[in-house]
C-alpha positions as CSV (number, residue, x, y, z in Angstrom):
1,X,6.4,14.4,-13.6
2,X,9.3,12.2,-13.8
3,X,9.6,8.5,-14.3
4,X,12.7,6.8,-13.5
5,X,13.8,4.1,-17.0
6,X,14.5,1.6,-15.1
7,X,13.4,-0.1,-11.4
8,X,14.8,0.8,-8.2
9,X,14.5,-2.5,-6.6
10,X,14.5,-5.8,-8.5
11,X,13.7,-9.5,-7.3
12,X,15.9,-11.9,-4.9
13,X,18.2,-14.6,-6.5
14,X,17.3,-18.3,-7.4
15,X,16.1,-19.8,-4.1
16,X,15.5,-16.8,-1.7
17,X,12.2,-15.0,-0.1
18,X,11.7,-12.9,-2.3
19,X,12.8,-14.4,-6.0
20,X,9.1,-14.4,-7.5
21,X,7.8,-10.6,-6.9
22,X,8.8,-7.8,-5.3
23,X,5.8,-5.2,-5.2
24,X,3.9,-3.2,-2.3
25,X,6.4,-0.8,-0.9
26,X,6.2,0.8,2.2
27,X,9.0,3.6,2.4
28,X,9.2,5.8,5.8
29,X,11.8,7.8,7.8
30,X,13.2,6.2,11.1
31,X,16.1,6.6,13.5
32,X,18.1,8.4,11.1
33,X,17.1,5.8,7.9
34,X,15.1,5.5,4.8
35,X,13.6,2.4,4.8
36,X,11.4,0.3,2.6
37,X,9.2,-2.6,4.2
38,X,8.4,-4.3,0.6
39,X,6.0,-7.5,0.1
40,X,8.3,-10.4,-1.4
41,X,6.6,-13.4,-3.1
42,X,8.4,-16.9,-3.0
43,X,5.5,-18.6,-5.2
44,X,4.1,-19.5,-2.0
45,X,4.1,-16.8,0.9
46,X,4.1,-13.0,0.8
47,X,6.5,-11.7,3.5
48,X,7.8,-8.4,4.3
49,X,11.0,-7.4,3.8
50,X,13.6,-4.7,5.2
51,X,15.3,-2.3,2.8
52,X,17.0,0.8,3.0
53,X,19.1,3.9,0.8
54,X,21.1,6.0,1.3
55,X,20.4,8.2,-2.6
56,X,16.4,8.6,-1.7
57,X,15.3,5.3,-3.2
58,X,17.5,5.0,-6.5
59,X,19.2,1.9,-5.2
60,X,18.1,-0.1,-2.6
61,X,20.4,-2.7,0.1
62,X,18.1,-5.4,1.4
63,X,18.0,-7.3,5.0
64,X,18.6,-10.8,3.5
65,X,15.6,-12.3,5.8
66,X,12.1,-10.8,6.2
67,X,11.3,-8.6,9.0
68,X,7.5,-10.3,8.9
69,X,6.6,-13.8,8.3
70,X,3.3,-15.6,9.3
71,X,2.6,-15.7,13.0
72,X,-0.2,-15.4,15.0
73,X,-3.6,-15.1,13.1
74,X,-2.6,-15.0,9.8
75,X,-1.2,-18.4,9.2
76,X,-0.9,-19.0,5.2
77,X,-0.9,-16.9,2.4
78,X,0.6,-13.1,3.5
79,X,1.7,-11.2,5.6
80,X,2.4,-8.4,3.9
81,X,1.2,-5.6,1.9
82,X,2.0,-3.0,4.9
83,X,2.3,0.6,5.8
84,X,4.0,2.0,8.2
85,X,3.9,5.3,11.0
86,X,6.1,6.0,14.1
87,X,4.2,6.4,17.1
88,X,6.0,7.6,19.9
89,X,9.1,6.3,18.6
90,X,7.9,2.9,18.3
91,X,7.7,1.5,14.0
92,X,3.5,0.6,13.9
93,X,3.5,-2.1,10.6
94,X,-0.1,-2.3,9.6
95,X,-0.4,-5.3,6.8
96,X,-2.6,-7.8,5.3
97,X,-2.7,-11.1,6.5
98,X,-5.6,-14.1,5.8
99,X,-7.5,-15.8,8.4
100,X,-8.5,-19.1,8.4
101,X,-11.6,-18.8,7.0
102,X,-10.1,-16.9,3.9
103,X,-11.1,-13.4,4.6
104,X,-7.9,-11.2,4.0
105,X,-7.9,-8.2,6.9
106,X,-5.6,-6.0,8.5
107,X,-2.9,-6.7,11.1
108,X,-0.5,-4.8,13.0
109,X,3.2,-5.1,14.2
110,X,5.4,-2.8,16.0
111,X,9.0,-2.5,16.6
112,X,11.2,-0.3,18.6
113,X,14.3,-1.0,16.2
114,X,12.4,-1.3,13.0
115,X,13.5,-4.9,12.2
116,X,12.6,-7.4,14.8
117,X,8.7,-6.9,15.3
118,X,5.6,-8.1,17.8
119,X,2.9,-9.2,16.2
120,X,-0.7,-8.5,17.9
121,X,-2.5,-11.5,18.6
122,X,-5.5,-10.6,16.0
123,X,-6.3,-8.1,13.6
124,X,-7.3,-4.6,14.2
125,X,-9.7,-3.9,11.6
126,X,-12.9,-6.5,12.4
127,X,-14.5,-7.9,9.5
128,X,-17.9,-6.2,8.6
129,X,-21.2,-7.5,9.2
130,X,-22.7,-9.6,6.6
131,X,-24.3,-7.6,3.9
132,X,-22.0,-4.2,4.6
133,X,-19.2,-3.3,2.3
134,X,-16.6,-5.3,3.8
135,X,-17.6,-8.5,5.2
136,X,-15.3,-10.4,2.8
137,X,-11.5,-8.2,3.0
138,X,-10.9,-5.2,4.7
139,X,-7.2,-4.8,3.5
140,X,-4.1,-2.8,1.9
141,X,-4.4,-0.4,4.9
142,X,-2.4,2.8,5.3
143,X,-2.8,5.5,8.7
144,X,-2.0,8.9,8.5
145,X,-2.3,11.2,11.8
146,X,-4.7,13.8,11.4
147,X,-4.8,15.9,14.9
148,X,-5.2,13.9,17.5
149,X,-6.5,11.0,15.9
150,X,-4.9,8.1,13.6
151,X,-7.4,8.1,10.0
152,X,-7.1,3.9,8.1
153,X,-7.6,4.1,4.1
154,X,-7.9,0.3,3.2
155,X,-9.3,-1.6,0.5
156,X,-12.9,-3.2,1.2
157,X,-14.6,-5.8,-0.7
158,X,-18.0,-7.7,0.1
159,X,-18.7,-11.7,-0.9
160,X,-19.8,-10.5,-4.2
161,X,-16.6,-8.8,-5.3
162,X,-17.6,-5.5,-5.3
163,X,-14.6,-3.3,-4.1
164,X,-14.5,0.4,-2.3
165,X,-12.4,2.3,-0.1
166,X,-12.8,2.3,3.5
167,X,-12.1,4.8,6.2
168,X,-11.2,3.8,9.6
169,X,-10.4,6.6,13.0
170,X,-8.6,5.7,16.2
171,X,-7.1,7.6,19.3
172,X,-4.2,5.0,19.7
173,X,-4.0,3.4,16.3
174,X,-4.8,-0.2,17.6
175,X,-8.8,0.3,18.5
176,X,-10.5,1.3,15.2
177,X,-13.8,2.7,14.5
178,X,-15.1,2.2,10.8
179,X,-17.1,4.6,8.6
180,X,-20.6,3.4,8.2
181,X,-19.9,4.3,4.5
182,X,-17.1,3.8,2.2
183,X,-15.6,7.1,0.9
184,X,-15.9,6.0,-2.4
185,X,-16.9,2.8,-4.5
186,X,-16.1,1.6,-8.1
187,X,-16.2,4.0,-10.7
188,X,-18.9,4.0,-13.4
189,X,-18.8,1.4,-16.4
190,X,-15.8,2.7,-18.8
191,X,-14.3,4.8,-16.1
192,X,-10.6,4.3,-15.1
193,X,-11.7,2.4,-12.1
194,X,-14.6,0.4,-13.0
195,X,-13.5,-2.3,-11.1
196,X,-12.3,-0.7,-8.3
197,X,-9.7,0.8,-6.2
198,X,-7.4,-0.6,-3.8
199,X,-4.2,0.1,-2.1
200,X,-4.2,3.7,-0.8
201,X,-2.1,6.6,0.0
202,X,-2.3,9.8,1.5
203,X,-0.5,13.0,1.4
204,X,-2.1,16.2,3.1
205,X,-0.5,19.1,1.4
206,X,-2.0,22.7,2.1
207,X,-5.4,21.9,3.5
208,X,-5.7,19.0,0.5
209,X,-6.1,15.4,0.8
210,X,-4.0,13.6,-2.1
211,X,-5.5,10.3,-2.4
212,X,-2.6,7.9,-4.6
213,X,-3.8,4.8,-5.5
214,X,-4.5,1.4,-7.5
215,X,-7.6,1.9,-9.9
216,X,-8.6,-1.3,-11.8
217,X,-9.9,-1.5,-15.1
218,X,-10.4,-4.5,-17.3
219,X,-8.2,-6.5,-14.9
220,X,-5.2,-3.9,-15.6
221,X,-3.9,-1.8,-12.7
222,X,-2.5,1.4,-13.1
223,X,-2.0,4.3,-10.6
224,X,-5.7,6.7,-10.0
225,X,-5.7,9.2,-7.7
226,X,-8.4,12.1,-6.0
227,X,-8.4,14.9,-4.0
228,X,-10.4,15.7,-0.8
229,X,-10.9,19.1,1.1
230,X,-11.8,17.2,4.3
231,X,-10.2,13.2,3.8
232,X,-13.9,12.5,3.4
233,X,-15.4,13.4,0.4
234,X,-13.5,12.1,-2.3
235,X,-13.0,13.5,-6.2
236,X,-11.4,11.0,-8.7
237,X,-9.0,12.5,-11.0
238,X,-8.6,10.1,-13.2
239,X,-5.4,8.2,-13.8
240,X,-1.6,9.7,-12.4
241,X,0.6,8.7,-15.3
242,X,0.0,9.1,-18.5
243,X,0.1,5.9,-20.8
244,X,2.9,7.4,-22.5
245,X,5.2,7.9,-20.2
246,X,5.3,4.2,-18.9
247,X,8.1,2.1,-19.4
248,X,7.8,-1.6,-20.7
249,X,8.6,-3.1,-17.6
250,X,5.6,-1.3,-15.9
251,X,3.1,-1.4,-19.1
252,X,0.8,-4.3,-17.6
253,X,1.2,-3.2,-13.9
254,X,1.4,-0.4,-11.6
255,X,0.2,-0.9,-8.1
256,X,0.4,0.2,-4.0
257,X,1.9,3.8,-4.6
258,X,3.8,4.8,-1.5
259,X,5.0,8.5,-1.2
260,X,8.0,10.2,0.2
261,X,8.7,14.2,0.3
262,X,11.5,15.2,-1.6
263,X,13.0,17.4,0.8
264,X,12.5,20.8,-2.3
265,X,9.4,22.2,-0.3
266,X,7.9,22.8,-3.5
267,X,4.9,20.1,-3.3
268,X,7.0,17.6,-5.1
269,X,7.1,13.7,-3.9
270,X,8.6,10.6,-5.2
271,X,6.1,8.1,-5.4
272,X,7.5,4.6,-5.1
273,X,5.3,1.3,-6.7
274,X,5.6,-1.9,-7.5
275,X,5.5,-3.0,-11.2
276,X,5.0,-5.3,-14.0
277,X,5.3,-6.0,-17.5
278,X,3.9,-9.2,-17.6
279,X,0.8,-9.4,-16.2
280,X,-2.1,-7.7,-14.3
281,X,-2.7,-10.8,-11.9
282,X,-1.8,-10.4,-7.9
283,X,1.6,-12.3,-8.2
284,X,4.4,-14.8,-10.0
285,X,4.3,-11.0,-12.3
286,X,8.2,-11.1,-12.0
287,X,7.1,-7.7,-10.2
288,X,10.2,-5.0,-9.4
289,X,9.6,-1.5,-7.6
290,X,9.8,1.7,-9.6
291,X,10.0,5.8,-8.8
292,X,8.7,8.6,-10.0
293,X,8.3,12.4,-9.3
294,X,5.3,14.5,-9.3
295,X,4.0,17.3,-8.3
296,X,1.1,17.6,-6.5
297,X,-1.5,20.3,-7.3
298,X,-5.3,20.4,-7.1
């Protein structure tokens, strides 16, 4: 494993988009680029923004305007939090935007160009019924193609704060059909996630499901992950970096893990996240984006 001293992407200047935070990055292959849809944070609205490199992710040049803004259903707050797949050539954004009633669920955008998007009318992932494990957010979503279907990881959470991790399958990647279940819930008291885990990631690497993710604990986030042998049933591993190995500027924070392949063929990834020294809380974190390299083995 190898942690990069310093962040890869830092906040706006003085009076632009994206001057509070920039966390939650969302970096995919397309048309020839590597680009990063981030979450910025103004102190008032989470957009998303357009990035790309040309040194895998060591420095960054950003669109000077969001690619996603609120529209459509989700009206104040965010729309942001994304993660992306090409489907047929066309850019699929799934993010998180917040209704009007407050519940925070998951939208979708697509692009042929990867900058100017459509947004769909509503969400894609429904609420869940009262009482089930969702029926306040159903959030931080990220699709992986598995066969012929499209598999949702996204963070669930009912009216009494308990959080889990939902699954979600579809044959198009705009009608979903939920797990009756979540594939896992909050760990145990004293456990590295005994609060929760949000903000998932995938990587499927010789028959193994690599689960990335953010596991809570005593309102500090850090980076958990598990392993699968069919992307259903779910082993936690415990937490992905050590303490020891983190930097200042990521000692508070580390959150919505995002992978990309190095290209070696030897199982090794960078993992981008966003970051903070400050603070655990959701944002004004003076949150930056970071990299790292691992390994992946189960």
């Amino acid at each position: 494993m190898a942690f990069e001293p310093n962040p890869v992407m830092t906040r706006g200047d003085a009076g632009t988009w994206d001057n509070g935070d920039v966390l939650n990055p969302s970096v995919i292959g397309f048309q020839g680029k590597l680009i990063n849809y981030y979450s910025g944070w103004d102190g008032k609205v989470w957009r998303t923004g357009y990035a790309t490199t040309t040194d895998n992710g060591m420095t960054w040049v950003k669109n000077p305007a969001p690619v996603l803004d609120l529209a459509q259903w989700t009206k104040s707050y965010i729309a942001a939090n994304g993660a992306n797949i090409v489907i047929d050539g066309k850019m699929y954004l799934y993010f998180q935007g917040k209704t009007s009633n407050g519940n925070q669920l998951t939208g979708l955008a697509t692009s042929v160009d990867g900058i100017s998007f459509d947004m769909l009318p509503e969400p894609v992932l429904a609420l869940g019924a009262p009482g089930t494990y969702d029926d306040l957010h159903a959030a931080d979503p990220y699709v992986i193609k598995i066969g012929d279907e499209y598999w949702m990881y996204y963070s669930a959470c009912t009216h009494d704060y308990k959080f889990s991790m939902g699954r979600a399958t579809s044959k198009d990647g705009i009608h979903w059909t939920k797990d009756v279940a979540p594939v896992f819930r909050a760990g145990e008291p004293g456990s590295f996630d005994d609060i929760g885990d949000a903000e998932p990631s995938i990587i499927v690497q010789s028959g193994v499901y690599f689960m990335i993710m953010t596991s809570n604990k005593d309102e500090k986030r850090s980076l958990g992950w598990a392993t699968s042998i069919d992307g259903v049933n779910w082993t936690k591993r415990g937490n992905l970096v050590p303490e020891s190995m983190i930097p200042a500027w990521a000692q508070a924070l580390m959150c919505d893990p995002t992978p990309v392949p190095t290209g070696k063929n030897d199982g090794t990834y960078y993992i981008f996240f966003g970051a903070s020294g400050q603070s655990s809380a959701a944002q004004n974190v003076s949150g930056q984006i970071g990299r790292l390299t691992v390994k992946l083995a189960a």
